[in-house]
C-alpha positions as CSV (number, residue, x, y, z in Angstrom):
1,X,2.7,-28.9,19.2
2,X,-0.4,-27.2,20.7
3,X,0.0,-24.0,22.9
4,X,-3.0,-22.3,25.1
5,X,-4.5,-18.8,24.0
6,X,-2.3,-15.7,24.9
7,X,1.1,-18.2,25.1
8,X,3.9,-18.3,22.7
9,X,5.6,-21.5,21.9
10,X,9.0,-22.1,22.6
11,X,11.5,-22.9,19.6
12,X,12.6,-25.9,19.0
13,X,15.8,-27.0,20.3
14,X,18.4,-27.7,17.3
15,X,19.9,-31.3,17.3
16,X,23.3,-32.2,17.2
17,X,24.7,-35.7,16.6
18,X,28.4,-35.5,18.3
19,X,30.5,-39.0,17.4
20,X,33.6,-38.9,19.7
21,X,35.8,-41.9,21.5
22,X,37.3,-39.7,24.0
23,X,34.4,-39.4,26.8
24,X,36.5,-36.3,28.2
25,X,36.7,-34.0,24.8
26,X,33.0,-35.5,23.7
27,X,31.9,-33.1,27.4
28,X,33.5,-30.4,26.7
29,X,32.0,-30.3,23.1
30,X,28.6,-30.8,24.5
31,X,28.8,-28.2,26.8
32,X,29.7,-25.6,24.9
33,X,26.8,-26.7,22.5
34,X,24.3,-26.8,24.9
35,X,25.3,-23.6,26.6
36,X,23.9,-22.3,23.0
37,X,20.7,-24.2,23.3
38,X,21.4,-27.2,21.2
39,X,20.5,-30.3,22.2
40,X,23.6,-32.7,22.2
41,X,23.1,-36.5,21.3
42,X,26.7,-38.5,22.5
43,X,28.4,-41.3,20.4
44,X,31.8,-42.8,21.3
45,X,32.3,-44.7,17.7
46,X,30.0,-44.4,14.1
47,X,28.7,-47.8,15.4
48,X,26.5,-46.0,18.0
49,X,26.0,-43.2,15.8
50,X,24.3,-45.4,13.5
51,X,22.1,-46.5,16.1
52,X,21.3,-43.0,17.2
53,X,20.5,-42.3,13.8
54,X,17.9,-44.5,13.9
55,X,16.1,-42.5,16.8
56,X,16.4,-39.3,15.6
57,X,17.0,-36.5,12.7
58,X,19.7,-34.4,13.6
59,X,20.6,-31.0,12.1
60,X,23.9,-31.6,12.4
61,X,26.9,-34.6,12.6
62,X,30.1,-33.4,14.3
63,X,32.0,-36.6,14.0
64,X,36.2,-37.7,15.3
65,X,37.8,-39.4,12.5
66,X,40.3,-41.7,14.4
67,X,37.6,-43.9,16.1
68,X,38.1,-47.4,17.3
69,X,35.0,-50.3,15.7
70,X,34.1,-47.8,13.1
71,X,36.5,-44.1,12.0
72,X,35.0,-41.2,10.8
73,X,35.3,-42.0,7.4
74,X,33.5,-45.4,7.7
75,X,30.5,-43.5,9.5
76,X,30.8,-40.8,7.4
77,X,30.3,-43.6,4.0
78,X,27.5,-45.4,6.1
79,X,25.4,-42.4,6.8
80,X,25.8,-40.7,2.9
81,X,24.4,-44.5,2.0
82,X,20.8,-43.5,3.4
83,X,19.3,-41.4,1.3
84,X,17.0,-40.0,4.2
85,X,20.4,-38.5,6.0
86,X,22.0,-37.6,2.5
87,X,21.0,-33.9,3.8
88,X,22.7,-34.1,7.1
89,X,25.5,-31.6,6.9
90,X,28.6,-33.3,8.4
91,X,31.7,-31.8,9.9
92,X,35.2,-33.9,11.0
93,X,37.0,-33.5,14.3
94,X,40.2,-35.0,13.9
95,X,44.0,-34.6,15.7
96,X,45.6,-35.0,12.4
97,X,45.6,-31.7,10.2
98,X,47.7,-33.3,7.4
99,X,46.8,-32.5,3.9
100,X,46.1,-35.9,2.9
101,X,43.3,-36.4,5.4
102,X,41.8,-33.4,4.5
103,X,41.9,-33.5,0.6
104,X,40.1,-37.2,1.7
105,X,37.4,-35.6,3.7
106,X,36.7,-32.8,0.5
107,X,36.7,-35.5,-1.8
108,X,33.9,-37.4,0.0
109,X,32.1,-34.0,0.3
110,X,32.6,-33.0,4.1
111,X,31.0,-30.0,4.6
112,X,34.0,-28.7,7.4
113,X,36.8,-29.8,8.7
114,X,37.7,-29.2,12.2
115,X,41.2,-29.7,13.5
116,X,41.6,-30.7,17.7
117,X,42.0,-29.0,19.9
118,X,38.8,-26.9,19.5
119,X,38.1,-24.1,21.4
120,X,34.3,-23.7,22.3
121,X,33.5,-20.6,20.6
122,X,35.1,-21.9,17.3
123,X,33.1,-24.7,17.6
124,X,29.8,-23.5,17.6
125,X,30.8,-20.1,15.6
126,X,31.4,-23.1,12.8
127,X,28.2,-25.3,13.8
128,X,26.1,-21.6,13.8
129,X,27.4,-20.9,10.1
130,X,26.8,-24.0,9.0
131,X,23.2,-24.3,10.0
132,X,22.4,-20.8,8.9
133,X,23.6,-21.6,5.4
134,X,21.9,-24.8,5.2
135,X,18.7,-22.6,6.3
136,X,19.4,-20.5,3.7
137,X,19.6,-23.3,1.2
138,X,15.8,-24.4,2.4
139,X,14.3,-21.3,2.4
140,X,15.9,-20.7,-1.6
141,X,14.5,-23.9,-2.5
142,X,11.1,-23.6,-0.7
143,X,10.7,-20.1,-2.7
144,X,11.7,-21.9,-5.8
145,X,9.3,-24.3,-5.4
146,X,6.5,-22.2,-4.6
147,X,7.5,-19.4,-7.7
148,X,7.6,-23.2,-10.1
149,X,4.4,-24.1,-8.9
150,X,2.8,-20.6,-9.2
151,X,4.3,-20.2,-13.1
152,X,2.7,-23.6,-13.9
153,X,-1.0,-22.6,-12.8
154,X,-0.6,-19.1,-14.4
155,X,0.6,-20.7,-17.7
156,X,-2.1,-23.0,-17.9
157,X,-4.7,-20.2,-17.1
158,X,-2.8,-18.0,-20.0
159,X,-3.1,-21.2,-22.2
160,X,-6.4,-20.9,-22.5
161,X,-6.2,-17.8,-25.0
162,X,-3.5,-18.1,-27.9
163,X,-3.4,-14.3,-28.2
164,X,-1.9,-14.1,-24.9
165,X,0.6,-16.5,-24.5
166,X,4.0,-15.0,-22.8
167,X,1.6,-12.4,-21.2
168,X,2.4,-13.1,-17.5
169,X,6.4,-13.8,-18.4
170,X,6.8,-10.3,-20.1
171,X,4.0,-8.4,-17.3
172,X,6.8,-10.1,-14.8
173,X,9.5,-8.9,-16.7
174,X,8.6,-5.7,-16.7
175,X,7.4,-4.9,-13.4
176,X,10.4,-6.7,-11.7
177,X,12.5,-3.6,-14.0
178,X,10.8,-1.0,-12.5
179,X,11.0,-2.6,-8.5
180,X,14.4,-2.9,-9.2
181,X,14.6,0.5,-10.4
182,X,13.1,1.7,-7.4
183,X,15.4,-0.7,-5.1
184,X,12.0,-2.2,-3.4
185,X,13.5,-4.8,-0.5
186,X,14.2,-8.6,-1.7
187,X,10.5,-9.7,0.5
188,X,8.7,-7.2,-1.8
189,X,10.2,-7.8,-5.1
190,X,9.7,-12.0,-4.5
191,X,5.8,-11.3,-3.4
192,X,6.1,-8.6,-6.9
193,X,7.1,-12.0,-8.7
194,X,4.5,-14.4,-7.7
195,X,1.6,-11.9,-8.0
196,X,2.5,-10.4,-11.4
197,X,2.3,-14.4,-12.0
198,X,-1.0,-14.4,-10.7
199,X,-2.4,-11.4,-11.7
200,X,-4.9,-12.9,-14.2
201,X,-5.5,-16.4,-12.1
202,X,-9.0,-15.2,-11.7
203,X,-10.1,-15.5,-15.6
204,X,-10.7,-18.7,-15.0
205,X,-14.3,-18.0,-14.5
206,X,-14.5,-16.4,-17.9
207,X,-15.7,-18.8,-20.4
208,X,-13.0,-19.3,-23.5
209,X,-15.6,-17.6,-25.8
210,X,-15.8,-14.3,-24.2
211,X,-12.0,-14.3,-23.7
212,X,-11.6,-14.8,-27.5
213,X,-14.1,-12.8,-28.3
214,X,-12.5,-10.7,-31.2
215,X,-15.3,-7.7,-31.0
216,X,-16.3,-5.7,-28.5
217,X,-17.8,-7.5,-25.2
218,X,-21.4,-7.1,-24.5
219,X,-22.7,-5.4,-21.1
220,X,-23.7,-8.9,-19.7
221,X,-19.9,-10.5,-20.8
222,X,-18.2,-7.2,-19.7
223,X,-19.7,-7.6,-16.4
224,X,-18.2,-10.8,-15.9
225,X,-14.8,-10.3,-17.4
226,X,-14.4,-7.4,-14.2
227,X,-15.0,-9.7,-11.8
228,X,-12.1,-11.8,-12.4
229,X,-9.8,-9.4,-10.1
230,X,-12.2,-10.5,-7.2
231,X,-12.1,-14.2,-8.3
232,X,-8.6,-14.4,-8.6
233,X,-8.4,-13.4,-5.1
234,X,-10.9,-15.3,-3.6
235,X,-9.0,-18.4,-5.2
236,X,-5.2,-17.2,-3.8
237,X,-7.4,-15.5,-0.8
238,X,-6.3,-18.7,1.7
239,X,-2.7,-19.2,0.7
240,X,-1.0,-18.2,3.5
241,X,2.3,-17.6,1.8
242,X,0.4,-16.1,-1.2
243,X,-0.9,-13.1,0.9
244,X,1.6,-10.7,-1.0
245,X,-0.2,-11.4,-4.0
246,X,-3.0,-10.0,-3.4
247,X,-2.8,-6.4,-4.0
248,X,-1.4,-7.3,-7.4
249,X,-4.1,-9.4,-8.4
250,X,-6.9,-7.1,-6.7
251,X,-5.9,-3.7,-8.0
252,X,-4.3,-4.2,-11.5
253,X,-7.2,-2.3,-13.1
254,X,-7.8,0.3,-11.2
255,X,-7.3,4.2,-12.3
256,X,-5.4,6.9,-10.7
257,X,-8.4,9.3,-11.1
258,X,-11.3,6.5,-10.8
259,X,-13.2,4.6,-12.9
260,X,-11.5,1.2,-12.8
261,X,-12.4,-2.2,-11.4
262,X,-13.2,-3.6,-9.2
263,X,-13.6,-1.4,-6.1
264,X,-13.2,2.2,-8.3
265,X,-10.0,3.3,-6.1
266,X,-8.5,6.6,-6.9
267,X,-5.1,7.9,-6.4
268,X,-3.0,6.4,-3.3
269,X,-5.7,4.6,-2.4
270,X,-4.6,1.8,-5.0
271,X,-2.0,0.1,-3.5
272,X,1.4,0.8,-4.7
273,X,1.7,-2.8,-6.8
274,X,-1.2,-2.2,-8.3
275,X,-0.2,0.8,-10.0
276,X,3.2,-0.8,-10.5
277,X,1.1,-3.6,-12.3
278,X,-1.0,-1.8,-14.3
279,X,1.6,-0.1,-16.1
280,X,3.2,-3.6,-17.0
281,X,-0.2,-5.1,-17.8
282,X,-1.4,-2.2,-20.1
283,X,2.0,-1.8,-21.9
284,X,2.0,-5.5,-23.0
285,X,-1.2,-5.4,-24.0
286,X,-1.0,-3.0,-26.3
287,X,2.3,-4.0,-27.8
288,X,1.0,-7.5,-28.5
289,X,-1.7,-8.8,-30.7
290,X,-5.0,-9.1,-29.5
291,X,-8.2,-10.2,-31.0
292,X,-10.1,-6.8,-30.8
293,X,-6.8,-4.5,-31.6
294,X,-3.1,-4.9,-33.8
295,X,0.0,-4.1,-31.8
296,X,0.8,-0.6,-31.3
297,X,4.8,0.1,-31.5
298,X,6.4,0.5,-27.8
299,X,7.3,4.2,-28.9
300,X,3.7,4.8,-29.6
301,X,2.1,3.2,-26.0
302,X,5.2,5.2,-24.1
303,X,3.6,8.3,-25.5
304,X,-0.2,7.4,-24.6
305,X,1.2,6.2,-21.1
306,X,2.5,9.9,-20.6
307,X,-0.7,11.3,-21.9
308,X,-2.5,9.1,-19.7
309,X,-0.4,9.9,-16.3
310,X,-2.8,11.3,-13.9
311,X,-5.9,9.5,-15.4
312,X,-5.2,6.0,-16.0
313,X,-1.7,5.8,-14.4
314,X,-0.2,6.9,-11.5
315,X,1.8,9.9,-12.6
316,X,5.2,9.7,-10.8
317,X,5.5,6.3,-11.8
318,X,5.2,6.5,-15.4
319,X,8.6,8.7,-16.3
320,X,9.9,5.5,-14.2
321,X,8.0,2.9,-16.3
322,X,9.1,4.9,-19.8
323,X,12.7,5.3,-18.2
324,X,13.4,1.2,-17.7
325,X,11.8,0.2,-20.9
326,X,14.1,3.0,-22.8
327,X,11.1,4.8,-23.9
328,X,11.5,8.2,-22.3
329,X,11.6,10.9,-25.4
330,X,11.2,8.4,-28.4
331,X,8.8,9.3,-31.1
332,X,6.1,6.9,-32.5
């Protein structure tokens, strides 16, 4: 759909399917439908419903049961046999509210069950529910998807370098504690989860022999090792739903009183993830083993993390780093 400069487009109507031999209750359904916008395409048996289905997609089936040439449950059978209309949620209309019918209609996997006569504000009250949870159902999977996708790329990156295998999971872990802990909204803590994910994506313009290097890097491979906070956004940079991300992966190394990489930020100006993440990032690096260092016990990193609040750390976030891990007055 293409709209002219300044103009917003208009939503799209929602489609119902309505399958219904009586001509008289089939307009008093659609009205009440359409008086909420949806757009209402008529049956009078699953025989013609077929055949509309062949037109169009709807989001919806509202179908009778009792139906002369082919009943509801017939239609019903026919439909679930496509596997493009499998997703269709389908609700029966029927006169007959005996248990039998309706234990049928669960046991085919009817997603209501309607019972006639139906006022007009039922109806759509249950044809507004049931849209808004299918919704729902997309938008979980769509974030799955996306979260599934980003955890692959991130693990193959990580794979490069045995030393840090299980990085990104436990960075995750850790920050998603202290979000939690500070009851950041659901939006914030699912962006939190793909860039903690990310963080590192940008490493993969290091080569592997400076990123297992076991000494201490050399000006030249130092130089390139900061860069990879830039790179890794400049990669997630045109994802539109990555945009979240991208303080994360920016700002993970900067320091509360200057001196970091890659734009030398102090204080508040770091983003708020980015100090969130640089707790995580730092405490798991220094409780793991790496190349150039053995792993410090988490007693001992709570304790430089406190001495470092104020320098390398935000300090009013690390009593609530120390606080989640358990680390708040434990000796080394």
């Amino acid at each position: 759909m293409t709209t002219r400069p300044g103009t917003t487009p208009l939503p799209q109507r929602r489609q119902i399917l309505l399958v219904e031999d009586s001509s008289q209750v089939r307009q008093v359904l659609a009205r009440a439908l359409e008086a909420e916008n949806y757009a209402v395409h008529q049956a009078e048996h699953g025989q013609a419903g077929l055949a509309l289905l062949k037109r169009i997609t709807p989001d919806l089936i509202l179908s009778d049961i009792n139906m002369p040439r082919m009943n509801g449950i017939e239609f019903y059978k026919a439909v679930r046999q496509n596997p493009a209309w499998v997703p269709i949620p389908f609700v029966f209309l029927t006169a007959n509210d005996s248990a039998e019918d309706i234990q049928a209609g669960r046991e085919l996997g009817v997603e209501d069950y309607l019972t006639k006569p139906i006022e007009g504000d039922d109806l759509v009250r249950i044809v507004n529910a049931r849209l808004l949870r299918v919704a729902n159902v997309q938008v979980a999977q769509i974030g799955q998807a996306y979260l599934d996708t980003v955890t692959m790329l991130a693990n193959a990156i990580e794979g490069r370098d045995p030393y840090t295998r299980g990085h990104v999971e436990r960075v995750t872990a850790y920050a998603l504690r202290m979000a939690e802990a500070m009851r950041w909204p659901p939006d914030h803590i699912r962006n939190l989860e793909f860039g903690a994910r990310l963080h590192d994506i940008g490493k993969i313009i290091v080569p592997d022999q400076i990123l297992k290097k076991a000494g201490p890097l050399s000006d030249e491979e130092w130089a390139l090792m900061k860069q990879h906070p830039t790179a890794g956004a400049k990669i997630v940079g045109g994802i539109a739903h990555l945009q979240g991300t991208l303080p994360y992966i920016l700002y993970h190394h900067e320091h509360w009183s200057g001196g970091g990489y890659p734009r030398g930020l102090t204080g508040q100006e770091i983003p708020i993830e980015g100090r969130v993440l640089a707790l995580a990032d730092v405490y798991d690096a220094l409780t793991t083993v790496r190349p150039y260092h053995p792993a410090r016990s988490p007693a001992e990193v709570g304790q430089f993390m406190t001495l470092k609040a104020g320098a390398l750390f935000d300090p009013s976030l690390v009593p609530v780093f120390l606080d989640v891990m358990g680390l708040n007055n434990k000796k080394a």
